[in-house]
Legacy VTK file of the C-alpha trace (Angstrom):
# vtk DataFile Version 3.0
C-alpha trace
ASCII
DATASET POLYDATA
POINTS 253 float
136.521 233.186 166.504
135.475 236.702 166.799
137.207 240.057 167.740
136.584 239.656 171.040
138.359 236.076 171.340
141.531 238.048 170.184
142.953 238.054 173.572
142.876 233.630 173.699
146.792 234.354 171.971
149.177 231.441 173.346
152.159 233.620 174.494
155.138 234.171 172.401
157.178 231.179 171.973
154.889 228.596 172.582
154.223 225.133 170.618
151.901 225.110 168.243
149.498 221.869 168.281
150.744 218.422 166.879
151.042 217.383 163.258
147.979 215.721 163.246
145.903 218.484 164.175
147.142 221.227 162.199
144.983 221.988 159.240
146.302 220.819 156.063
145.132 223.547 153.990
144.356 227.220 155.080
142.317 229.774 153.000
142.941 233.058 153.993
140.954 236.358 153.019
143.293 239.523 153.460
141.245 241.922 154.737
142.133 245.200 156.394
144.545 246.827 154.161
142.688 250.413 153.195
141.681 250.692 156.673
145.305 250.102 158.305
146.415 252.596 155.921
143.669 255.231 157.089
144.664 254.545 160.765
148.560 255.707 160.023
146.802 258.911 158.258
148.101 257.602 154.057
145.988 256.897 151.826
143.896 253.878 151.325
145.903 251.865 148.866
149.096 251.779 151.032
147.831 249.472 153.039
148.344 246.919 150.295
152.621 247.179 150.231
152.444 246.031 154.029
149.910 243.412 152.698
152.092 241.762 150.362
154.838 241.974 152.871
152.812 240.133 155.136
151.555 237.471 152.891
155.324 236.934 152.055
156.057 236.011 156.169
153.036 234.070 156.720
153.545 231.888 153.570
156.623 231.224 155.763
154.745 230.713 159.113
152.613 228.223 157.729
155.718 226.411 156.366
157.334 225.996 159.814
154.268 225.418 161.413
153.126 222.263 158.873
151.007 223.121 156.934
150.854 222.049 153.418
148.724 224.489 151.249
147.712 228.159 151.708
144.875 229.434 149.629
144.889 233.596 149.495
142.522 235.742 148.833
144.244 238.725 147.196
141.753 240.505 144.620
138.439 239.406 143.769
136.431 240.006 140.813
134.233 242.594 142.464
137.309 244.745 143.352
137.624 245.624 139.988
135.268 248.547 140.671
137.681 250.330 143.018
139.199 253.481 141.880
141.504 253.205 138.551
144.179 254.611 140.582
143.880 251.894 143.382
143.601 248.862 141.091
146.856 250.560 139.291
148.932 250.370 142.467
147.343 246.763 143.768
148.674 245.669 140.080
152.202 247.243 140.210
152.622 245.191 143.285
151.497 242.085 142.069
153.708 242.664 139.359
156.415 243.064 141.675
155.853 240.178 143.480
155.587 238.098 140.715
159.095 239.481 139.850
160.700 238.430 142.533
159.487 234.988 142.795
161.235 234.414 139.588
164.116 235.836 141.022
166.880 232.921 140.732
167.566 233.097 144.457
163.744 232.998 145.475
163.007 230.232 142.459
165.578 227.956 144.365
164.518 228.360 147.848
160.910 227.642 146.395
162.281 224.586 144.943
164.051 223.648 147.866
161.012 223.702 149.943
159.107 221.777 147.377
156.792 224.996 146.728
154.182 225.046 144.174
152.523 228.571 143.634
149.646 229.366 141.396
147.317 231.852 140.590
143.896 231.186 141.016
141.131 233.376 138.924
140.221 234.612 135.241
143.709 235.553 134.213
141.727 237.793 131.178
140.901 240.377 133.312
144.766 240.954 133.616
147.112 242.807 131.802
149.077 240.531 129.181
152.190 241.761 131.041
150.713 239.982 134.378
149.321 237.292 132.402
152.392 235.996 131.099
154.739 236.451 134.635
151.460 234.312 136.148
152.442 231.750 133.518
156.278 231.931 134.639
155.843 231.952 137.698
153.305 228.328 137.660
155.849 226.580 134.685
158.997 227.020 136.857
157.272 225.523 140.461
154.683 223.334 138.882
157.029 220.265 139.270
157.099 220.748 143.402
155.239 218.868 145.402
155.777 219.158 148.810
153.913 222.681 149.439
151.019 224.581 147.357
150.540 228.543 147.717
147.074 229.314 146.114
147.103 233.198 145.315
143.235 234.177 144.477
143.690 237.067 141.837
140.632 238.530 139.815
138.950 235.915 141.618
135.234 234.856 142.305
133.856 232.354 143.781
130.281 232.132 141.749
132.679 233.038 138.658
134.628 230.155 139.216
131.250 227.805 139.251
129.951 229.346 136.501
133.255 228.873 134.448
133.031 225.235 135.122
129.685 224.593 134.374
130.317 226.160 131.031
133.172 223.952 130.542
131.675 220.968 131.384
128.518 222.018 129.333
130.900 222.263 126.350
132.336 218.456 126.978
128.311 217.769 126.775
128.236 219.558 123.551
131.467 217.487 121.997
129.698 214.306 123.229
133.090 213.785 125.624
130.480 213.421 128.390
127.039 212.236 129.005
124.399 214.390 131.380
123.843 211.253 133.817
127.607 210.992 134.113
127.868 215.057 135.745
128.418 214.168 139.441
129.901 216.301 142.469
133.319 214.710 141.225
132.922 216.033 137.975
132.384 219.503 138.729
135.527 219.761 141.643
137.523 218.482 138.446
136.765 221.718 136.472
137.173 224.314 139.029
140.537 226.176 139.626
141.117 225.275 142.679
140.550 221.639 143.532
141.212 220.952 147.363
139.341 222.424 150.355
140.500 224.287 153.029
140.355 223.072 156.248
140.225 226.188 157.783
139.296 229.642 156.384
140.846 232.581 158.230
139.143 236.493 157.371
140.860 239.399 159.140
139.782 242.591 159.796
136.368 241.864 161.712
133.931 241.260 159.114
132.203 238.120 158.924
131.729 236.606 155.564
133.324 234.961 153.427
132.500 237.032 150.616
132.540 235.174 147.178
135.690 232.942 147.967
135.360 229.586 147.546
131.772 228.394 147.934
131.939 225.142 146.579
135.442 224.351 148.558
134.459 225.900 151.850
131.621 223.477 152.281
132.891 221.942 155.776
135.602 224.441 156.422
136.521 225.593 159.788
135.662 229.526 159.774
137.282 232.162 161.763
136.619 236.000 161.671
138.869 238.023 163.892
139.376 242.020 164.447
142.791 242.522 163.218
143.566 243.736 160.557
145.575 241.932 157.321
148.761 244.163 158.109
148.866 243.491 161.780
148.602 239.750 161.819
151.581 238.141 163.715
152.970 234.499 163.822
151.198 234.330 167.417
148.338 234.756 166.357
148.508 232.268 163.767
149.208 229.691 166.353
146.379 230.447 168.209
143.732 230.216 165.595
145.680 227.042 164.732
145.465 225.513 168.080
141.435 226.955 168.284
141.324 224.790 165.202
143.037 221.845 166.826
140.313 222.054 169.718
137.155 221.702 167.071
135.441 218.851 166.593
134.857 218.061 162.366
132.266 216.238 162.200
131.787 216.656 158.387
127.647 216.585 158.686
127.646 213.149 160.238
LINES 1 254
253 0 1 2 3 4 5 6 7 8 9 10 11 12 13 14 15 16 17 18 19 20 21 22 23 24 25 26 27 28 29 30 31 32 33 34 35 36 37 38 39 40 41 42 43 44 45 46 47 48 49 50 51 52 53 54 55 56 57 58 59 60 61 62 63 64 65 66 67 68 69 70 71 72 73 74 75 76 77 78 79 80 81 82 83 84 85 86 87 88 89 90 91 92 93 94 95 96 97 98 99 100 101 102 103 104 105 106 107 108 109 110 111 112 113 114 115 116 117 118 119 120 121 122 123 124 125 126 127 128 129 130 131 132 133 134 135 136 137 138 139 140 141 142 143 144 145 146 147 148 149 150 151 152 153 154 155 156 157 158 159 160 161 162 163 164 165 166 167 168 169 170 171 172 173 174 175 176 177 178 179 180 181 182 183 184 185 186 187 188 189 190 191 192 193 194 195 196 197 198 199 200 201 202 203 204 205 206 207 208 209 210 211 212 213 214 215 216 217 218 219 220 221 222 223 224 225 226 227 228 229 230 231 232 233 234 235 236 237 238 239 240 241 242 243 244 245 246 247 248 249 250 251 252
C-alpha cells in the first residue's frame, strides 16, 4: 500500500476481517510527527505530544480488533542526532508516558487486559531516570500474557544484531557454546525482540523501513501509506488490516 491506495478505506463502522486473518503481530514505524507539526504552523517537535496520544488509542484499536502484539517504532538510534532541544522534549514525553502507565488505575486496566509492555533498544543511551521507570514499567506487566506492546526506544535494527552477535560471541568465549552449534535459532534467542511481525505498517509516505527490525521483518507484510503518524484513524487501521487479510503469505515457498 502506497499513498495513493489511501482512498481503499472500508467506511466507518464496518467489520474488520475474521480472527484468522488478522495479523498477529503488527510493527509500526511512527512517522510524520515534525511534519504534522509544520503543517499547523508549531514547531517541529510538537508533533510528537499528538504522537504519543495516538500511539495510546491505537494500542487500543489493535486490542479490539485482535491482535495480540504491537511492535512501535518510537526513537531510533540515529535520532539521537536531532537537535538537543528536540531529543529533550521527545524524552520528557516518554517520561511522561512511562508515568502514567504506572499509574495504579492504568497498571490495573493493563493487567486486566493481560498487557505486557516493554521497551525494546540500548536502554544506556537513556537517562538513569528513564532507565529505571523502563524497568518499572516491564517488572509490574511482565507476568501478563494475553497482549505484548513492543515500544522501540534508542533503537536499531543493525545495533540490535550486532549486540547479539557480541553476546553470543562471549558464550563462545566462556565455552557455554560451541561455533557449529550457532544456528538461525540461536541468534533470534539473543535479540530483543524475539517474534516477527506479520505486518509492518510506516506512515507518512516514505518507503523504507529504515533500520527497524531486519532480522524480524524477513517475511513481513509491508505497507507504506501518505498519512501522517498524527492523523492515523481506527478506519484506516481496518483497512490496511483487511488489505492484509487479502495477501497471499507464501513465506518463500
Amino acid at each position: 500500500m502506497n499513498g495513493k491506495n489511501d482512498s481503499i478505506l472500508i467506511p466507518k463502522g464496518a467489520s474488520p476481517p475474521p480472527p484468522s486473518r488478522t495479523p498477529r503481530h503488527i510493527g509500526i514505524i511512527l512517522d510524520g510527527n515534525r511534519r504534522f507539526a509544520k503543517r499547523l504552523m508549531l514547531k517541529p517537535w510538537k508533533g510528537h505530544e499528538w504522537g504519543a496520544q495516538k500511539f495510546r488509542a491505537f494500542v487500543q484499536w489493535c486490542n479490539e480488533l485482535g491482535v495480540e502484539e504491537v511492535t512501535a517504532y518510537c526513537l531510533s538510534v540515529q535520532n539521537f542526532n536531532r537537535p538537543k532541544e528536540e531529543l529533550d522534549y521527545i524524552m520528557a514525553i516518554f517520561t511522561a508516558e512511562l508515568q502514567r502507565l504506572l499509574q495504579p488505575e492504568n497498571l490495573e486496566e493493563a493487567n486486566k487486559q493481560g498487557v505486557r509492555w516493554s521497551i525494546i533498544g540500548r536502554p544506556q543511551m537513556l537517562s538513569l531516570e528513564l532507565q529505571e521507570l523502563c524497568k518499572k514499567v516491564m517488572e509490574a506487566t511482565k507476568h501478563n500474557t494475553k497482549k505484548r506492546v513492543n515500544m522501540a526506544f534508542a533503537y536499531g535494527g543493525r545495533e540490535e544484531i550486532i549486540d547479539a552477535v557480541q553476546k553470543i560471541a562471549r558464550e563462545v568465549e566462556g565455552g557455554r557454546i560451541k561455533v557449529e552449534e550457532i544456528n538461525e535459532n540461536t541468534i533470534k534467542e539473543h535479540l530483543w525482540l524475539k517474534s516477527d511481525p506479520d505486518l509492518i505498517i510506516r506512515t507518512g509516505g516514505e518507503q523504507r523501513t529504515s533500520n527497524f527490525l531486519p532480522w524480524q521483518s524477513t517475511y513481513s507484510e509491508l505497507m507504506f501509506v501518505e498519512k501522517y503518524w498524527p492523523e492515523l484513524e481506527k478506519e484506516d487501521l481496518i483497512a490496511y488490516i483487511k488489505e492484509y487479510s487479502e495477501r497471499e503469505r507464501r513465506f518463500g515457498k
